[in-house]
C-alpha positions as CSV (number, residue, x, y, z in Angstrom):
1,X,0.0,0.0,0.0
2,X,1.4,3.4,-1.6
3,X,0.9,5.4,1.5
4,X,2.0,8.7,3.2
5,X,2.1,8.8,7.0
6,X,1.7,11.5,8.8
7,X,2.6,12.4,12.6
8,X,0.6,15.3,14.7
9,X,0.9,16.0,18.2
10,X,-2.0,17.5,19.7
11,X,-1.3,20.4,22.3
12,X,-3.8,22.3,24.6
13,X,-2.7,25.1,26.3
14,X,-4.4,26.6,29.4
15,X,-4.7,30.3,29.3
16,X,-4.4,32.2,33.0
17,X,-5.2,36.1,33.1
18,X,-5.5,38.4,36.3
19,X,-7.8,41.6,36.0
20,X,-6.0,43.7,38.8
21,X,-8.6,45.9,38.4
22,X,-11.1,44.0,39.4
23,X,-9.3,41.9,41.4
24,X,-10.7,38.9,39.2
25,X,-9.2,35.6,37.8
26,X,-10.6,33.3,35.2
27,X,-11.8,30.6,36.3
28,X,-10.6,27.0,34.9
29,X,-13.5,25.1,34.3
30,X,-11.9,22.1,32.9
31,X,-8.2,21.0,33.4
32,X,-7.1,18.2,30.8
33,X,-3.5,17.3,31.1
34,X,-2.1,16.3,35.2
35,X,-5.2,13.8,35.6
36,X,-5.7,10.5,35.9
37,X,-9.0,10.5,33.4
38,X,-7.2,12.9,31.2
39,X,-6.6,9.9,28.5
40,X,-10.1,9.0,28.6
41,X,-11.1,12.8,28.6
42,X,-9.5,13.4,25.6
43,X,-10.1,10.2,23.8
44,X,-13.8,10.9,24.0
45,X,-13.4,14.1,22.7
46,X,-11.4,13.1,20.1
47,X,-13.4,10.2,19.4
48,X,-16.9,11.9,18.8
49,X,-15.2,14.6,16.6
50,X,-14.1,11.9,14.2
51,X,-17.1,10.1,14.3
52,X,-18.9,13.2,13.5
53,X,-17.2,13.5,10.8
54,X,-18.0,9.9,9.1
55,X,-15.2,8.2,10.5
56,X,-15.8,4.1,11.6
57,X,-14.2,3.2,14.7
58,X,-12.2,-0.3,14.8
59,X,-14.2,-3.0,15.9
60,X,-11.4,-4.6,18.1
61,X,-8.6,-1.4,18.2
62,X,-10.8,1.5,19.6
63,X,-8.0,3.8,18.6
64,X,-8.5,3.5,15.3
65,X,-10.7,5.4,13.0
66,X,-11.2,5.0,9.0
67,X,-12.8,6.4,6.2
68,X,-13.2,5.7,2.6
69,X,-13.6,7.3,-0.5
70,X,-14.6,5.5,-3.6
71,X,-11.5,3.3,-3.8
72,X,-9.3,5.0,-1.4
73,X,-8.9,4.7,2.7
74,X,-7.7,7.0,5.2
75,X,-6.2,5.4,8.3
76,X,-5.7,7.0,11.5
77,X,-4.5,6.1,14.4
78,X,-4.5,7.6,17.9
79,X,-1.6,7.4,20.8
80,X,-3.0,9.2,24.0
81,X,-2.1,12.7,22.1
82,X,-0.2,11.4,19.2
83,X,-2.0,10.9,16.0
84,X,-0.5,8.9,12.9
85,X,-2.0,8.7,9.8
86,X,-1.9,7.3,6.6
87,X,-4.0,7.2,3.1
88,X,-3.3,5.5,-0.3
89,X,-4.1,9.3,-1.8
90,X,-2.0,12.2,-0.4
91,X,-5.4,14.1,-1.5
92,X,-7.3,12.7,1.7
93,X,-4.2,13.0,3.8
94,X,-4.4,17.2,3.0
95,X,-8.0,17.4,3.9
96,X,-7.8,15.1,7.7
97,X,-4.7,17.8,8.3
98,X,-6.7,20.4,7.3
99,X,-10.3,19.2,9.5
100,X,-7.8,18.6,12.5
101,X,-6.5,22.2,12.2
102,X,-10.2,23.5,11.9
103,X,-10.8,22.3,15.1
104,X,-7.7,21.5,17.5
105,X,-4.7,23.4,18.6
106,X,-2.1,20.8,17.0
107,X,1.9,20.7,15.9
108,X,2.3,18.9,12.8
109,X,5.6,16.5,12.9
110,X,5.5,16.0,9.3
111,X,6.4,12.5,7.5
112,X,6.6,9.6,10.4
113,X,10.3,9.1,10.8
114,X,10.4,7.9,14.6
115,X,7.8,7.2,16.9
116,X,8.0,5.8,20.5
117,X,11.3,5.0,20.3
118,X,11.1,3.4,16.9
119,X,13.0,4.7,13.8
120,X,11.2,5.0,11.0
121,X,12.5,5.1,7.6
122,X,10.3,5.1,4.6
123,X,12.1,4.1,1.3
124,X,10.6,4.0,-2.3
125,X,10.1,0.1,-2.1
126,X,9.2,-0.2,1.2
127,X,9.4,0.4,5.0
128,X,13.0,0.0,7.6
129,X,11.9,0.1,11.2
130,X,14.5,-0.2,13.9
131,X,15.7,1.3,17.3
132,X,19.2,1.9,16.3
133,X,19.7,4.8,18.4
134,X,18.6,3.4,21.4
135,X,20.9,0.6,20.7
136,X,23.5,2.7,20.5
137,X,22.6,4.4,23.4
138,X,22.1,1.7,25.8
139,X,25.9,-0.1,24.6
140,X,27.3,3.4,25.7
141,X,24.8,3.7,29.2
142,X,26.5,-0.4,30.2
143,X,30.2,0.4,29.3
144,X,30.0,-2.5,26.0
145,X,31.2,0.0,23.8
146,X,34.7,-1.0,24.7
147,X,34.2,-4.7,24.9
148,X,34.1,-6.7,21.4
149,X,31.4,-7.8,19.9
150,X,30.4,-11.3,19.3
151,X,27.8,-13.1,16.4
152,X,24.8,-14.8,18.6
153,X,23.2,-13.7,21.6
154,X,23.1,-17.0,23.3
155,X,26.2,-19.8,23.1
156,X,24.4,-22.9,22.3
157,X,26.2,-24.8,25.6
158,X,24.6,-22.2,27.8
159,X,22.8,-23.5,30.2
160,X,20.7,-20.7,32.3
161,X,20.1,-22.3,36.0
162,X,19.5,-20.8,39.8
163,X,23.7,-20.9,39.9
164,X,23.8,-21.0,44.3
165,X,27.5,-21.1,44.6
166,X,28.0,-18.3,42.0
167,X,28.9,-14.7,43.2
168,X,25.8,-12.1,43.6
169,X,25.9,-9.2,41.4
170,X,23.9,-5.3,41.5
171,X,20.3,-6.3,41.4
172,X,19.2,-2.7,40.9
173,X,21.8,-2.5,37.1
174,X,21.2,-6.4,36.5
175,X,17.5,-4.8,36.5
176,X,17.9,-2.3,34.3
177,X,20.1,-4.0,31.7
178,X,16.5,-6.8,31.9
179,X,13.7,-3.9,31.2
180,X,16.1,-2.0,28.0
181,X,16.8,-5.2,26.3
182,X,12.7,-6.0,26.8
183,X,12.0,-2.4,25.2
184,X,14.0,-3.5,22.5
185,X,12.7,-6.5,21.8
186,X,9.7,-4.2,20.0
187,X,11.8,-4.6,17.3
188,X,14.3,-7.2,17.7
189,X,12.8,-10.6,17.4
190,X,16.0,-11.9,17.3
191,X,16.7,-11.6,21.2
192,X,13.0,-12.2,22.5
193,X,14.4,-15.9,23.4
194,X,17.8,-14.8,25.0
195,X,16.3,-11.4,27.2
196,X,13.3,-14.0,28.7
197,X,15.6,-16.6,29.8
198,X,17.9,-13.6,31.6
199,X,14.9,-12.0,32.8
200,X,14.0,-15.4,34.9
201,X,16.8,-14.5,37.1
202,X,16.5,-10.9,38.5
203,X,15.2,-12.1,41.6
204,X,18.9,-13.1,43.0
205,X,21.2,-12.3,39.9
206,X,25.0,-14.0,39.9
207,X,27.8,-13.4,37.7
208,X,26.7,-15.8,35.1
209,X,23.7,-14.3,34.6
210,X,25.2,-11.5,34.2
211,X,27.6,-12.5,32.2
212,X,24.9,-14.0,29.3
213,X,23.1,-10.4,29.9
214,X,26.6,-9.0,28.6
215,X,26.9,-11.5,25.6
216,X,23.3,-10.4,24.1
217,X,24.5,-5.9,24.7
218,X,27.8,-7.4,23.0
219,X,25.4,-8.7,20.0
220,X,23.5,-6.2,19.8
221,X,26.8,-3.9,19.4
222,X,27.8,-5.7,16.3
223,X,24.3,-5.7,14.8
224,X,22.8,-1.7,15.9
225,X,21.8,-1.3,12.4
226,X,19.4,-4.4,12.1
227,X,15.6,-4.1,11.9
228,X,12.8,-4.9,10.4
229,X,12.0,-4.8,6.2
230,X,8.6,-4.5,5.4
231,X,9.2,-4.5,1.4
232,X,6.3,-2.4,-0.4
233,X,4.9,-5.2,-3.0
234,X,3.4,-8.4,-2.0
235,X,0.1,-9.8,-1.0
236,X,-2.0,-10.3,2.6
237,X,-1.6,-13.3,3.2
238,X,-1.6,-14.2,6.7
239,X,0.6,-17.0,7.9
240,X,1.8,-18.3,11.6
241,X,4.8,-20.3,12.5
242,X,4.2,-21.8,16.4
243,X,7.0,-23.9,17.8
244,X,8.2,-25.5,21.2
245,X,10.9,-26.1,23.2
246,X,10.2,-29.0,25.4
247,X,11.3,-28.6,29.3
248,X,14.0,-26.4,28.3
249,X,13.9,-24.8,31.7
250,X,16.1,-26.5,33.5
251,X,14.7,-24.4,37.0
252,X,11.0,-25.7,36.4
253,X,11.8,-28.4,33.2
254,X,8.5,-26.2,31.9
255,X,8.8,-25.5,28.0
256,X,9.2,-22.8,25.9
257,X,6.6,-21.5,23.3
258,X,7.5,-19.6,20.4
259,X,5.4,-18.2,17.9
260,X,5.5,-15.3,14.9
261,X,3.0,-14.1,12.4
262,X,3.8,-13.0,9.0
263,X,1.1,-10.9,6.9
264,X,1.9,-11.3,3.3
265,X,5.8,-12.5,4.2
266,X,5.7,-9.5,6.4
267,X,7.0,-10.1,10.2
268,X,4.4,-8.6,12.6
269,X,3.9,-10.2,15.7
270,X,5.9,-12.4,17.7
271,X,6.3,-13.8,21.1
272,X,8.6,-16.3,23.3
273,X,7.3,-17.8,26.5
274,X,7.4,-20.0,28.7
275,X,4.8,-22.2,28.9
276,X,2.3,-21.9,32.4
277,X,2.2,-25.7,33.4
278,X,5.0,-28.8,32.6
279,X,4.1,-30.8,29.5
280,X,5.1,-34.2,29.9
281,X,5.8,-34.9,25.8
282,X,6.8,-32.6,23.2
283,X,3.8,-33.2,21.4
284,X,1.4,-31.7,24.8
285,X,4.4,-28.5,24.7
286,X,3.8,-28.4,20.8
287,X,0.3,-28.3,20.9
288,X,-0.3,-25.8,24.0
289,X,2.5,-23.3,21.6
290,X,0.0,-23.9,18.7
291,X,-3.2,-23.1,20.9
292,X,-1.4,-19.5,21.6
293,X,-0.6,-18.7,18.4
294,X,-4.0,-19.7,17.0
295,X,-5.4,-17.5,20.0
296,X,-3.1,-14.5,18.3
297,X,-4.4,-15.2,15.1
298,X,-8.0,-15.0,15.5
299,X,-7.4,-12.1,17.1
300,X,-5.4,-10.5,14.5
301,X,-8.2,-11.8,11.5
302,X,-10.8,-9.5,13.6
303,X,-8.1,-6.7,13.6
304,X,-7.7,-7.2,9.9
305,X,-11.4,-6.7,9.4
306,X,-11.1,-3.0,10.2
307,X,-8.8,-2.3,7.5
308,X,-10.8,-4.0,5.1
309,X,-8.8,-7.3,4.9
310,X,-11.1,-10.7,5.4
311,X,-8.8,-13.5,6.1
312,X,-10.0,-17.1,6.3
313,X,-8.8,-20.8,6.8
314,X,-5.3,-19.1,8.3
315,X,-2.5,-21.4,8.2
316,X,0.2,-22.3,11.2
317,X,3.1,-24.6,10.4
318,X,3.9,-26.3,13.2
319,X,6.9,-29.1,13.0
320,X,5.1,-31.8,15.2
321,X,2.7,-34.2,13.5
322,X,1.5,-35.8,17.3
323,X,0.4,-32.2,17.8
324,X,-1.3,-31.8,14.6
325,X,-3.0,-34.9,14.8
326,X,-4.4,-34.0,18.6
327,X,-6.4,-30.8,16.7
328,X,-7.7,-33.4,14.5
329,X,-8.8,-35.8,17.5
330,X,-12.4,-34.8,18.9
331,X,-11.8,-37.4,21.7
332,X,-10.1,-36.9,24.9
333,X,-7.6,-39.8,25.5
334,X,-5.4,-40.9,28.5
335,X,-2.7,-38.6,26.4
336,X,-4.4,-35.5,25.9
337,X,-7.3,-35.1,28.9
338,X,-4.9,-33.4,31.4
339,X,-3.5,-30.7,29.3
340,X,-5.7,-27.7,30.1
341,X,-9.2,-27.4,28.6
342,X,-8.4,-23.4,27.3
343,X,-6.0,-25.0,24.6
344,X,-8.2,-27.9,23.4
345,X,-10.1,-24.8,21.6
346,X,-7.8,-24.9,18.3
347,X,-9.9,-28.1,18.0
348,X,-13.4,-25.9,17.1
349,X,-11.3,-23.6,14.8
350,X,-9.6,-26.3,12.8
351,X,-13.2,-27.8,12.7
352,X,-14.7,-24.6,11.6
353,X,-12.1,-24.0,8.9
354,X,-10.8,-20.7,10.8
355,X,-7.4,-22.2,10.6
356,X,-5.6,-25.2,9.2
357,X,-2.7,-26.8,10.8
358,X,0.1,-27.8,8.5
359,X,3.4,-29.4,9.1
360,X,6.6,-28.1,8.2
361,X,9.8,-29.5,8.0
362,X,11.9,-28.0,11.3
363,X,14.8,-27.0,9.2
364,X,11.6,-24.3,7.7
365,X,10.3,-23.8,10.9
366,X,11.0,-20.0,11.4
367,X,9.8,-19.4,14.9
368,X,13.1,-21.5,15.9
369,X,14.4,-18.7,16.4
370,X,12.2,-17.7,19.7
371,X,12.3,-21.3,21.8
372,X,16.2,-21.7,22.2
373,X,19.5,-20.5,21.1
374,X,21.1,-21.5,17.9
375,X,24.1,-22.0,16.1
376,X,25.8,-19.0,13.8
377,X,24.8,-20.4,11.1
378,X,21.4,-21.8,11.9
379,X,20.5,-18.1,13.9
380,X,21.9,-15.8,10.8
381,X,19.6,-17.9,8.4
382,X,16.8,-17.5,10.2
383,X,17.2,-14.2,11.2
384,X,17.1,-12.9,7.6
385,X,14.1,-15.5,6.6
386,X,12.1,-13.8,9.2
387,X,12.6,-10.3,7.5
388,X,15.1,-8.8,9.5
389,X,18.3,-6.8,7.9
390,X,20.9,-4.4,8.0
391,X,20.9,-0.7,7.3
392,X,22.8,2.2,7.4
């Protein structure tokens, strides 16, 4: 989609005068920014403006509002203040700037080139988004700038446990090193795995947790240009990868889930997790990964549905046949009546034709990349197959 995005920031000033004269002040009738309602203040406001004005609110993401005309959209979305907004004809983009300025005080930002915290850079055949300056900002904040860097986040001999005997390190920076590497992960599907296994240990840090911290701000060092390509041509297709890691934990022995969601080859949603309960096969941890991606792509098909996209029978590759053949099994067997009833639901959908479960060879399998750590060459393969690059 051809489209120009725009940025506004919306700004309301309060206005204070004194009439010495008459020993008078205006009074402030309404106050919006400094309160706890102000979001919701404003975002009612906001909302029945636009709605007044032949907009259609999302169905599922109340933030966004759309309007058509003839064979063009306008899209615009809305950040507490912060409004982006795009259309497939710069015609309709003119006029929303225009009804905005009609009726709000407002700073335009101009063409969307960063926005909470992620770089945007908008290129004739497509879109780069990355956080490369907060990279580079948090290497320099934890002293890595004069350490070497190194080509995976994660040694594949690693092996993250409780470590008793090892030497206690700064909670309070072991802390913060945790919450800017999760921030970054907004964009960097490529450490999602490494920062949630670190993260399981902030309660009592040690050296070699801090140590493996180190090793993924040393990667990140040698790779602060990398993000995400979203090239321009291509269809919407929407396609999810779910994978498993079974008991890697070796604290709990519970499994890792890993999923990721392409739209039209297109990376846009991901997660790694570990699982909520212990799954005593790898089909049960297989299967319980598929129910959560399947859970994330209903809900992106209704999110679809505002922008005009219907999308049905949505495939998952999954690399387990025991786990594919459980979706097909309407009977609960000694095998499968103990795993938790909220994941036996992929059962209805597969039924219904919602989705489709398909195997996939694992050396295909793309969300690999979120259940463990991989080799250099295995991790720099699928790092690139999953639409993530380098650029200056």
């Amino acid at each position: 989609m051809d489209s120009l995005k725009k940025k506004y920031m919306l700004s309301n000033r309060l206005h204070f005068a004194v009439d010495c004269g008459q020993e008078k002040v205006y009074h402030l009738k309404n106050a919006l920014y400094g309160l706890k309602q102000a979001p919701r203040a404003w975002y009612d406001t906001l909302s029945h403006f636009l709605i007044n004005c032949v907009f259609t609110k999302g169905a599922v993401d109340k933030t966004l509002f759309r309007i058509k005309d003839n064979d063009h959209i306008l899209l615009v979305q809305i950040y507490v203040d912060d409004i982006i907004f795009g259309s497939t004809n710069h015609v309709l983009c003119e006029r929303f700037s225009t009804l905005m300025h009609g009726k709000f005080e407002m700073s335009m930002m101009g063409e969307l080139n960063y926005f909470l915290g992620l770089q945007v850079k908008q290129c004739s055949d497509g879109i780069f988004i990355s956080q490369a300056k907060y990279t580079k900002d948090l290497i320099r904040k934890f002293g890595i700038d004069r350490k070497t860097s190194v080509k995976i986040p994660m040694s594949t001999s690693l092996r993250m446990d409780i470590d008793n005997e090892g030497k206690d390190v700064d909670q309070k920076n072991f802390r913060g090193i945790i919450g800017s590497l999760l921030y970054l992960t907004a964009s960097r599907p490529d450490i999602s795995f490494d920062v949630g296994v670190c993260a399981r240990f902030q309660a009592k840090p040690k050296e070699s947790h801090l140590s493996a911290t180190t090793k993924i701000l040393r990667y990140l060092k040698g790779t602060q240009s990398v993000g995400l390509w979203y090239p321009k041509e291509g269809s919407f297709d929407l396609v999810g990868y779910s994978d498993a890691d079974f008991a890697g934990c070796r604290i709990d022995r519970k499994s890792t889930s890993g999923t990721c969601q392409f739209l039209g080859g297109r990376l846009v949603s991901w997660f790694s997790k570990k699982q909520h309960s212990i799954a005593t096969s790898t089909a049960e941890a297989e299967y319980i990964a598929a129910g959560s991606c399947c859970a994330q792509i209903l809900w992106m098909t209704h999110q679809l549905k505002d922008y005009g996209i219907n999308a049905r029978e949505v495939s998952i590759k999954c690399d387990n046949t025991s786990a594919i053949a459980i979706t097909h099994n309407p009977v609960l067997h000694s095998r499968t009546k103990h795993i938790d009833i909220k994941y036996h639901f992929i059962r209805d959908h597969v039924e219904r034709k919602d989705i489709s479960l398909e195997y996939v060879n694992t050396g295909d399998q793309l969300a690999d990349i979120l259940t463990k750590p991989l080799s250099e060459a295995r991790f720099s393969t699928l790092r690139h197959e999953i639409g993530m690059i380098e650029m200056a």
